[in-house]
Backbone bond lengths (Angstrom), bond angles and torsions (degrees), N, CA, C in turn:
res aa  C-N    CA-C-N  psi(-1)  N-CA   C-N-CA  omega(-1)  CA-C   N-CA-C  phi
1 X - - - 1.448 - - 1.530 110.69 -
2 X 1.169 127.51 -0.59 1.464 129.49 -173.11 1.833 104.02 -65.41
3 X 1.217 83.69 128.59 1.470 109.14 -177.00 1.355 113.14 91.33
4 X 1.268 125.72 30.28 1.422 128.21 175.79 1.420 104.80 -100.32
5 X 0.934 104.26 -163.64 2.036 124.21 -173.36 1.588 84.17 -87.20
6 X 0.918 110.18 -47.24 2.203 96.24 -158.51 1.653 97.14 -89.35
7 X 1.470 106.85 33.76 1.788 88.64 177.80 1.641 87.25 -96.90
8 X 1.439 127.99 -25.45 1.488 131.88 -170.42 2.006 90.68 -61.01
9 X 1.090 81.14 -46.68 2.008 84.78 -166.61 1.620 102.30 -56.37
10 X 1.320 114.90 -72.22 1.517 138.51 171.79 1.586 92.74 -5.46
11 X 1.367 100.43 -62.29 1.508 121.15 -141.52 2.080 93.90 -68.17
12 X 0.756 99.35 -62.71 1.813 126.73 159.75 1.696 105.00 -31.24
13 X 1.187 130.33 -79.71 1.287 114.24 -177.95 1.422 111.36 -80.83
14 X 1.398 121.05 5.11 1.615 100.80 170.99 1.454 92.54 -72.59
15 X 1.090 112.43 -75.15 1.490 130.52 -170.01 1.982 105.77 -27.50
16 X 1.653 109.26 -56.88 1.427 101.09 162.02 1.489 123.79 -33.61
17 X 1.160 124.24 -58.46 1.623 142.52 -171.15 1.528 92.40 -63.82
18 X 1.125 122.34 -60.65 1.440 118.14 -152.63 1.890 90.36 -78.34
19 X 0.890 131.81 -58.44 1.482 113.67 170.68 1.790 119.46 -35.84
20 X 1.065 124.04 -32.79 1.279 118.18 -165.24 1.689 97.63 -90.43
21 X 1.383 118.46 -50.36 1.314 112.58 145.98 1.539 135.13 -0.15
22 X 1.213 105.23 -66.69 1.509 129.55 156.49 1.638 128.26 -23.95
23 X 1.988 55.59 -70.79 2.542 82.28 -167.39 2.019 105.48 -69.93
24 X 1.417 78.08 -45.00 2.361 85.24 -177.89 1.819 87.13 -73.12
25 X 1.366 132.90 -56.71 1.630 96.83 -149.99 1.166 111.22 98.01
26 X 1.616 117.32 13.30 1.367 132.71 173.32 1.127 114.79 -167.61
27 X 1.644 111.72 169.17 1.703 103.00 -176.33 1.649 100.16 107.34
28 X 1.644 88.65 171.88 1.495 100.55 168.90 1.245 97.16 -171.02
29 X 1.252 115.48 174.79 1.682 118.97 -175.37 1.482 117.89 -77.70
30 X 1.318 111.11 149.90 1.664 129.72 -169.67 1.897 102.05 -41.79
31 X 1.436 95.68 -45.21 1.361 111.74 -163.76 1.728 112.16 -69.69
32 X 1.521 113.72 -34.73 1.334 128.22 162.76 1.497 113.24 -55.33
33 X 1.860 101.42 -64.28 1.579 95.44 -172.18 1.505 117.39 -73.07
34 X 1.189 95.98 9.19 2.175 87.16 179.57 1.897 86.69 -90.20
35 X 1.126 122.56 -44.21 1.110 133.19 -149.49 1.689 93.96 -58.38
36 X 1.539 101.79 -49.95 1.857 103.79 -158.21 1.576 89.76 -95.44
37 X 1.106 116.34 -1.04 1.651 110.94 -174.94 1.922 113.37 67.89
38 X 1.239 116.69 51.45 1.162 143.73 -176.31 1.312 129.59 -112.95
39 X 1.220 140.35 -179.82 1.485 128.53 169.60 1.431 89.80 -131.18
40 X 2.062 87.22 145.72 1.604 81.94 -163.26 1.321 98.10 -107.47
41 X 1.533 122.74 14.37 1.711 100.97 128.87 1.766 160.71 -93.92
42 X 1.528 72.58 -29.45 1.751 88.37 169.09 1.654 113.04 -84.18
43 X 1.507 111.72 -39.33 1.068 124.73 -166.43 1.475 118.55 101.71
44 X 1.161 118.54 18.32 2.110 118.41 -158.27 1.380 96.87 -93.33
45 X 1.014 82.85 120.39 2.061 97.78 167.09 1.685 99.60 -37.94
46 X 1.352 98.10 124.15 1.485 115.73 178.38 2.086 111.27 -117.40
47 X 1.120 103.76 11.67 1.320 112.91 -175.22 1.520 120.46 -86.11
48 X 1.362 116.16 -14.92 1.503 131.31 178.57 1.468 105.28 -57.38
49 X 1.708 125.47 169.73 1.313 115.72 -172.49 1.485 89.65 -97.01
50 X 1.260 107.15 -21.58 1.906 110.40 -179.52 1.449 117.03 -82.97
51 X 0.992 110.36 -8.13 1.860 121.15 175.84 2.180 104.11 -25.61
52 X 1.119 95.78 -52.43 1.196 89.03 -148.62 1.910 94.18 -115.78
53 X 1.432 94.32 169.52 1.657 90.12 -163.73 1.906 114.08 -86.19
54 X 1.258 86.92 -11.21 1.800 110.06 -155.94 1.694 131.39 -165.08
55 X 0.810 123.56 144.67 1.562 106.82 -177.01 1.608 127.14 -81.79
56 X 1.411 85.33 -2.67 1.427 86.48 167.26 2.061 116.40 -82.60
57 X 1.389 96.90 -17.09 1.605 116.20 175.50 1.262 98.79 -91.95
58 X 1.355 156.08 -7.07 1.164 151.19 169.00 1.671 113.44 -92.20
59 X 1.283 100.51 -19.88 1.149 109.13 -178.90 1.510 116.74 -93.37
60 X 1.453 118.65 -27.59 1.367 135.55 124.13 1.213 139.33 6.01
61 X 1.172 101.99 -72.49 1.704 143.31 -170.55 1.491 84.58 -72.08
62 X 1.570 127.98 -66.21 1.576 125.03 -164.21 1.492 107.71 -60.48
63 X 1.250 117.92 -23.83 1.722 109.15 169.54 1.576 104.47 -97.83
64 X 0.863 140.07 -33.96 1.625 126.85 -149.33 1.619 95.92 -113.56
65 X 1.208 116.29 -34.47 1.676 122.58 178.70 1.865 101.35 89.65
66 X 1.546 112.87 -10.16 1.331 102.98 169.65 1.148 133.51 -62.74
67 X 1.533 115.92 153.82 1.311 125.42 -174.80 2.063 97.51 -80.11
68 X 1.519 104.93 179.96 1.533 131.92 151.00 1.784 101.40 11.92
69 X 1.757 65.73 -87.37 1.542 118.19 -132.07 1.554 81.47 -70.88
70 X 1.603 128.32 -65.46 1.355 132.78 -146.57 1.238 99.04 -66.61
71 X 1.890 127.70 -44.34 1.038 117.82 165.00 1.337 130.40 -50.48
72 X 1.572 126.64 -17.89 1.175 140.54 -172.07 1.583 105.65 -61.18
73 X 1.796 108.25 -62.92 1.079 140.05 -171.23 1.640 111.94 -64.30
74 X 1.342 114.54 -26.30 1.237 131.77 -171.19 1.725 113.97 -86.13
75 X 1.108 115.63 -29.59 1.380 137.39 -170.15 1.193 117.01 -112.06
76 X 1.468 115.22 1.32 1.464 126.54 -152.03 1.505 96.23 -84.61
């Protein structure tokens, strides 16, 4: 997708993730955990077909890279 409209965005929540990374002392960037199929805050294997509750949470996961749970906590 490089050189599209969502590389400005892309670019934006990696950098979000990877700052918080930082500040918690955990984590990794959006761009990592889509890559290894991870959450790039907790770190929880996100690769299962049951990972997620719904497709609207899977769909989730493709912007934020969060898992379940973090989205759980996040939205709560």
């Amino acid at each position: 997708m490089s050189g599209s409209k969502a590389d400005p965005i892309s670019d934006i929540l990696d950098s979000i993730s990877e700052q918080l990374a930082v500040v918690t002392g955990q984590g990794t960037s959006r761009s990592d955990a889509l890559k290894n199929k991870t959450c790039a805050w907790c770190e929880a294997d996100c690769s299962e077909e049951g990972s997620f509750r719904d497709a609207k949470s899977r769909k989730e996961y493709a912007i934020s890279a969060l898992c379940q749970k973090c989205q759980d906590n996040f939205f709560e």
